[in-house]
GUMILUM-353031 format. One line per 4 residues: their letters; for each residue x, y, z of C-alpha. Coordinates in Angstrom, 2 decimals. Each point is the difference from the previous one (the first is absolute). Layout:
# residues N
A> X/Y/Z ~ ...;
This chain:
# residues 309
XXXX> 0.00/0.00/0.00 ~ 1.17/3.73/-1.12 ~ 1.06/1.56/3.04 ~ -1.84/3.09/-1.21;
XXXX> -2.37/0.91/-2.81 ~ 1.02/3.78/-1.51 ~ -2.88/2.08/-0.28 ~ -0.23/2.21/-3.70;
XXXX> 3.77/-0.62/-1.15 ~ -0.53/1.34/-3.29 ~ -1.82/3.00/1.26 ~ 2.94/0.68/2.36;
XXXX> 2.72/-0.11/-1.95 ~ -1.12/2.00/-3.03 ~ -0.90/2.21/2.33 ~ 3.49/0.10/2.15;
XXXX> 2.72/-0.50/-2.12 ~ 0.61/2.58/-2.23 ~ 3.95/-0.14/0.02 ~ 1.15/-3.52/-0.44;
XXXX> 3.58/1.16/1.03 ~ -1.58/1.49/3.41 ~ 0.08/-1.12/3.81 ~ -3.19/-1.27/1.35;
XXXX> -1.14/-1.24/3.28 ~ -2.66/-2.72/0.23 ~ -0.86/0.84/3.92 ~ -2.36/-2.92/0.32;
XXXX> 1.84/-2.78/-1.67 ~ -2.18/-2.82/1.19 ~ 0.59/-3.19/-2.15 ~ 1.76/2.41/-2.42;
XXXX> -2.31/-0.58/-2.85 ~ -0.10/4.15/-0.71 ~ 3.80/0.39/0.64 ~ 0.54/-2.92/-2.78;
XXXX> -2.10/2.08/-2.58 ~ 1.65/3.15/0.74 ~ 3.58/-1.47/-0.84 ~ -1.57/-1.67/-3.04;
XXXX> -0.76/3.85/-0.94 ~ 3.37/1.39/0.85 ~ 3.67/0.09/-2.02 ~ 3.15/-1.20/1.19;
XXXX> 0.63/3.31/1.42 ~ -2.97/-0.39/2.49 ~ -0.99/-0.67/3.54 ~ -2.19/-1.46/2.38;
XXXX> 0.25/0.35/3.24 ~ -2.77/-2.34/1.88 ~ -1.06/0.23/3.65 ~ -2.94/-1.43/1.85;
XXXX> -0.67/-0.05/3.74 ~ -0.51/-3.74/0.25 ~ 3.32/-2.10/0.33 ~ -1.61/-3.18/-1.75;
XXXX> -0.80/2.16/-2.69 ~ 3.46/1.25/-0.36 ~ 1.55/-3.51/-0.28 ~ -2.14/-0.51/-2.56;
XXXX> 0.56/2.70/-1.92 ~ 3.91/-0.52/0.33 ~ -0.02/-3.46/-0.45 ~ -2.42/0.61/-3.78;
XXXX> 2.15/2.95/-0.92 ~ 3.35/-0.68/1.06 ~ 1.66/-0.45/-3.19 ~ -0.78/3.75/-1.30;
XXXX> 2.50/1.76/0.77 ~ -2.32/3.17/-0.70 ~ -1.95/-0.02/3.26 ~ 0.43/0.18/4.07;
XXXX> -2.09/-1.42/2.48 ~ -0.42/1.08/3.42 ~ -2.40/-0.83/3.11 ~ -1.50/3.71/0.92;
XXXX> -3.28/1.82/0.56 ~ -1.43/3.11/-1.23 ~ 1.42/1.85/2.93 ~ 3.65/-1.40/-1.34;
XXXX> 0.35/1.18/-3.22 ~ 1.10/3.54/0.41 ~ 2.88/-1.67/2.19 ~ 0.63/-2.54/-2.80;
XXXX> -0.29/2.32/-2.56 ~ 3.10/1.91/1.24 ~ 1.81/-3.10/1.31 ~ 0.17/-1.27/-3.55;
XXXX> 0.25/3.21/-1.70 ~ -3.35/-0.11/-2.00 ~ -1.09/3.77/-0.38 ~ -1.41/0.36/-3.40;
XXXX> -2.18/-2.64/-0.42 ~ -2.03/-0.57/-3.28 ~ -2.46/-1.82/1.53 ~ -1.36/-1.53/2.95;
XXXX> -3.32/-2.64/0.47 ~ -1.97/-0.55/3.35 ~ -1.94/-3.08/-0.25 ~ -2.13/0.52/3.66;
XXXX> -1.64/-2.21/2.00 ~ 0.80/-3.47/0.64 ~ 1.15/-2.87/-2.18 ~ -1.43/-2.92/-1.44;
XXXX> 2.25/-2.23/2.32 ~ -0.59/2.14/3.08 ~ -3.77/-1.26/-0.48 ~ 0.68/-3.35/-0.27;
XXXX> 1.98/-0.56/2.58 ~ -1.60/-1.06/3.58 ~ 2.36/0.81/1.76 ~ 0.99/3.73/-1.21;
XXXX> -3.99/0.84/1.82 ~ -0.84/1.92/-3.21 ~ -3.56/-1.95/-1.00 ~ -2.63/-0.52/2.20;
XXXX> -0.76/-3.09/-2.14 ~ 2.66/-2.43/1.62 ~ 0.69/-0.70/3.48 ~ 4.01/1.36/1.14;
XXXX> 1.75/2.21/2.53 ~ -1.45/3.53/0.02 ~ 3.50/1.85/-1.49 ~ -0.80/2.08/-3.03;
XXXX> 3.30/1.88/-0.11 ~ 1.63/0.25/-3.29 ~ 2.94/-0.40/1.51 ~ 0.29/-2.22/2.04;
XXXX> 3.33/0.34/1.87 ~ -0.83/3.39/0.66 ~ -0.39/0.42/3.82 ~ -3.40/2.06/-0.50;
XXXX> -3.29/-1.75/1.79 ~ -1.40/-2.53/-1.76 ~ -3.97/0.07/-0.39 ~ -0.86/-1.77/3.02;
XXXX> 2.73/2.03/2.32 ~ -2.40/3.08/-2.09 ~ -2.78/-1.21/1.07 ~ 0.24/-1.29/3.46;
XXXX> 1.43/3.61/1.03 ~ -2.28/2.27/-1.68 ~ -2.85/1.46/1.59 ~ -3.69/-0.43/-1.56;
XXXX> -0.05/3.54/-1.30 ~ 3.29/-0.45/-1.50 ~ -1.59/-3.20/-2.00 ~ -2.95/1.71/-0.48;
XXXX> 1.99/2.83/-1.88 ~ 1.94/-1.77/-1.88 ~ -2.22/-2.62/-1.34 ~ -2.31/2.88/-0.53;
XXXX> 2.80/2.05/-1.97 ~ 1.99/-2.46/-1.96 ~ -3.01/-2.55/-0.29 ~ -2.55/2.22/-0.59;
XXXX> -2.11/-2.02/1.43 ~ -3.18/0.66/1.66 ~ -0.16/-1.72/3.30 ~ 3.30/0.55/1.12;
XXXX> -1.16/0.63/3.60 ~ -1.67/-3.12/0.54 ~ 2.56/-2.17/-1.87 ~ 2.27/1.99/2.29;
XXXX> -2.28/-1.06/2.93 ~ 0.16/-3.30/-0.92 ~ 3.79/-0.50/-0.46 ~ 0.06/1.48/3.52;
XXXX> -2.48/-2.16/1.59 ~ 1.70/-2.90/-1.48 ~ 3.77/0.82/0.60 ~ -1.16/-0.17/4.51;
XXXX> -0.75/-3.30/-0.74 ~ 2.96/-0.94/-2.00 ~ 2.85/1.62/-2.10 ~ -0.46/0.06/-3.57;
XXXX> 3.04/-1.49/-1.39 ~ -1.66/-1.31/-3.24 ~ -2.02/1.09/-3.10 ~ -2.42/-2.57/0.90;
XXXX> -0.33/1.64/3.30 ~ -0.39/3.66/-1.55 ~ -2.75/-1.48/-2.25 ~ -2.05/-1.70/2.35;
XXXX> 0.30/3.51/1.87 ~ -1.42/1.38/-3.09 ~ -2.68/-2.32/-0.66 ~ -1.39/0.63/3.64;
XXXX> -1.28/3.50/-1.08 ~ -1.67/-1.62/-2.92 ~ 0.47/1.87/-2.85 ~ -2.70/-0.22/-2.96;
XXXX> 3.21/-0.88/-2.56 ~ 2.60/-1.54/2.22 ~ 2.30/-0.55/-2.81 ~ 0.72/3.40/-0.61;
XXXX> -0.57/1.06/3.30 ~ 3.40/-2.35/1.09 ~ 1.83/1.66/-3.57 ~ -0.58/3.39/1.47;
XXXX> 0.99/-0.33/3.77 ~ 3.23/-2.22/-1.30 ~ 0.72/2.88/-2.46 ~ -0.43/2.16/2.63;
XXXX> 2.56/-1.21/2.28 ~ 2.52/-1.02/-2.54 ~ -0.05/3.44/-0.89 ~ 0.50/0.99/3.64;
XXXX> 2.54/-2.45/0.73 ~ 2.26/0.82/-2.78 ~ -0.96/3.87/0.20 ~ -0.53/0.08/-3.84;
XXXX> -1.68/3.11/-0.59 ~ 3.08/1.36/1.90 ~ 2.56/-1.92/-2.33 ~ -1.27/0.94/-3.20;
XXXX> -0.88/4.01/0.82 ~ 3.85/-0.57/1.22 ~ 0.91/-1.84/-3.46 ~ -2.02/2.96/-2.12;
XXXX> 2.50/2.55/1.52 ~ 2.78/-1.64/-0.41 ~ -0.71/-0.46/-3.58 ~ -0.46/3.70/-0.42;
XXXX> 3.85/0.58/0.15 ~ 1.28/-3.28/-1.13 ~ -1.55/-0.20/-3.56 ~ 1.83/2.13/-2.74;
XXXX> -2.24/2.16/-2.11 ~ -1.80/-1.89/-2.13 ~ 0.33/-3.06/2.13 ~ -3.12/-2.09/-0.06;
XXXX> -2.01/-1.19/3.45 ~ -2.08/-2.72/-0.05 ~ -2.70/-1.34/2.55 ~ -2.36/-2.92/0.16;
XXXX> -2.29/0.39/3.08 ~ -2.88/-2.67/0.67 ~ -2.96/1.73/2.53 ~ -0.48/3.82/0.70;
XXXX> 1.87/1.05/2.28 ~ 3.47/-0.60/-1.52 ~ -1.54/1.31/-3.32 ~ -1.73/3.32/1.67;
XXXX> 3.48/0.77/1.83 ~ 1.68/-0.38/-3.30 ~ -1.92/2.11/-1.71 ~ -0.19/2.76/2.06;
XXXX> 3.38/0.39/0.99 ~ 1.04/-0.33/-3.86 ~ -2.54/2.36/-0.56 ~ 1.29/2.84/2.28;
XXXX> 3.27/-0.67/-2.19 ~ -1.44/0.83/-2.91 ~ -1.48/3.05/0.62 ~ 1.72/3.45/-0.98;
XXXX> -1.30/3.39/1.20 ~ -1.76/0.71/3.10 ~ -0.33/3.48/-0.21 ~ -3.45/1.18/0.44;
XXXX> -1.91/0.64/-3.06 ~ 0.16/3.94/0.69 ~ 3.82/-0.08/-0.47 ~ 0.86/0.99/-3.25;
XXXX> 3.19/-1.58/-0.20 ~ 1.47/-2.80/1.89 ~ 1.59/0.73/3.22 ~ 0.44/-3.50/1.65;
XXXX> 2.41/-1.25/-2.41 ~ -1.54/-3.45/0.15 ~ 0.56/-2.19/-2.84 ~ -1.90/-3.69/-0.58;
XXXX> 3.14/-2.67/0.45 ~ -1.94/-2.95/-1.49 ~ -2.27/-1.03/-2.80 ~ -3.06/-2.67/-0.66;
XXXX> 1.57/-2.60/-2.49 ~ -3.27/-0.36/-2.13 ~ -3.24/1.37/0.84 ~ -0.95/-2.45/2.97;
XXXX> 0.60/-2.61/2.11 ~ 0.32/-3.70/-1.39 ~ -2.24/-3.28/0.72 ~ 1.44/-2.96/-1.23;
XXXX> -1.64/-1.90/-3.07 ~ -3.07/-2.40/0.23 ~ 2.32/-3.10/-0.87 ~ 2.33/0.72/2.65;
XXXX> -2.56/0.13/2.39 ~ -1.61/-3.29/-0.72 ~ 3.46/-1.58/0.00 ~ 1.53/2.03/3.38;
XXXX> -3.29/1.12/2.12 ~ 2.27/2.21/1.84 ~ 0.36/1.93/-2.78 ~ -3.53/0.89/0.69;
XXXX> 0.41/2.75/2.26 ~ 3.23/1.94/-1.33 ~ 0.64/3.29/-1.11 ~ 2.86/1.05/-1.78;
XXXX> 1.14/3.50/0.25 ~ 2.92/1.79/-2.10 ~ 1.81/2.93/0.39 ~ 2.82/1.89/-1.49;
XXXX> 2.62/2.60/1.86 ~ 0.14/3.21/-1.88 ~ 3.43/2.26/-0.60 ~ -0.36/2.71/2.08;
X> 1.76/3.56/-1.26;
């Protein structure tokens, strides 16, 4: 089994490389099915640099493209790549792809505590040698209003004070060490669609365990100085809160004057310091979605750095 499934390859890389001799960083490497097509698309003169938070997914990545001498792997989050970035000397990038969410493997794994479909520990960090609380360490020390508001906020979901509740009631009578445990939790408050009840509150505390709102508003900066003009970013985001902080922080980037409309002439000196690559954001095709369901949910967005004077 592929260890992940790439989500809108094509799309992506028409979209990101527009200098085949460039440097570009695949931040989310995974099973390093987007990194492969981007050096497919580059020249000799080229590089890749590939990076992904999860150590499993680095060995894989190594291990598949080890014999290219055209690309670098490393083990780093969002938070990192600033650091790395000027550690390996990679200012001027052409390019640079953020595949969010989790991976294909990540699901299907028990015991990473990603799915709320299998029985395993309850981890869900990315990485896991990190020394950062694991889901259950999150959960047994939070308070109910801190579940409450975070469910609520990064699972948009609806009851979030009685799931809350319930976790609570539950967690006096035993520790919730499992994802099995968390669901039965759950299924106490009876949701009408407990399916998608469970996706929510288990997106909700991935999110919270691995803070990454907070990683990719960090990763959106840092990309703001490392890409040269003209450099190309890239990001795939899968529900609407990754996609709504995308968009408006790119957004703010693009804009130029702020003057108020009574000003004659420009004061503020503001100047937009990106571009939309095509008119909107991308879905992926009908085919790919009956042959990758995750595919489903994604949205591709593209944008371009313009030369400032």
């Amino acid at each position: 089994m592929e260890y992940h499934v790439p989500v809108m390859v094509e799309e992506v890389v028409a979209g990101l490389v527009a200098d085949p001799g460039g440097i570009y960083i695949d931040a989310t490497a995974g099973g390093g099915g987007h990194s492969m097509a981007i050096l497919q698309r580059l020249g000799p003169a080229g590089r890749l640099v590939a990076v992904d938070r999860d150590w499993e997914a680095v060995a894989v990545v190594r291990a598949k493209l080890a014999e290219d001498v055209r690309v670098s792997v490393y083990q780093g989050s969002f938070a990192e790549l600033g650091a790395l970035a000027s550690r390996e000397g990679l200012g001027s990038l052409c390019g640079a792809l953020f595949d969010l969410g989790i991976s294909s493997h990540q699901i299907d794994e028990p015991e990473r505590g990603f799915s709320y479909r299998e029985d395993g520990p309850l981890d869900m960090r990315m990485d896991t040698a990190a020394t950062s609380r694991t889901a259950a360490e999150w959960v047994a020390e939070s308070s109910e209003r801190e579940l409450a508001d975070v469910i609520t906020r990064y699972g948009e979901e609806r009851q979030a004070r009685r799931i809350a509740r319930a976790i609570c009631r539950q967690r006096q009578i035993e520790p919730l060490r499992t994802t099995g445990d968390l669901r039965r939790a759950v299924a106490q408050t009876r949701p009408q669609m407990l399916n998608k009840t469970l996706a929510r509150v288990f997106q909700a505390l991935r999110i919270a365990v691995n803070d990454e709102l907070g990683q990719l508003h960090d990763a959106l900066q840092v990309m703001q100085s490392l890409l040269a003009p003209g450099g190309r970013l890239a990001v795939i985001a899968y529900h609407s809160l990754e996609d709504r902080l995308v968009k408006r922080y790119m957004a703010e980037l693009e804009r130029g004057c702020i003057c108020p409309p009574r000003v004659p002439v420009c004061v503020c000196g503001r100047r937009p310091l990106f571009r939309k690559v095509g008119r909107k954001a991308q879905k992926a095709s009908g085919v790919e979605v009956g042959q990758n369901s995750r595919a489903r949910s994604a949205v591709l967005r593209l944008y371009e750095k313009i030369e400032v004077d």
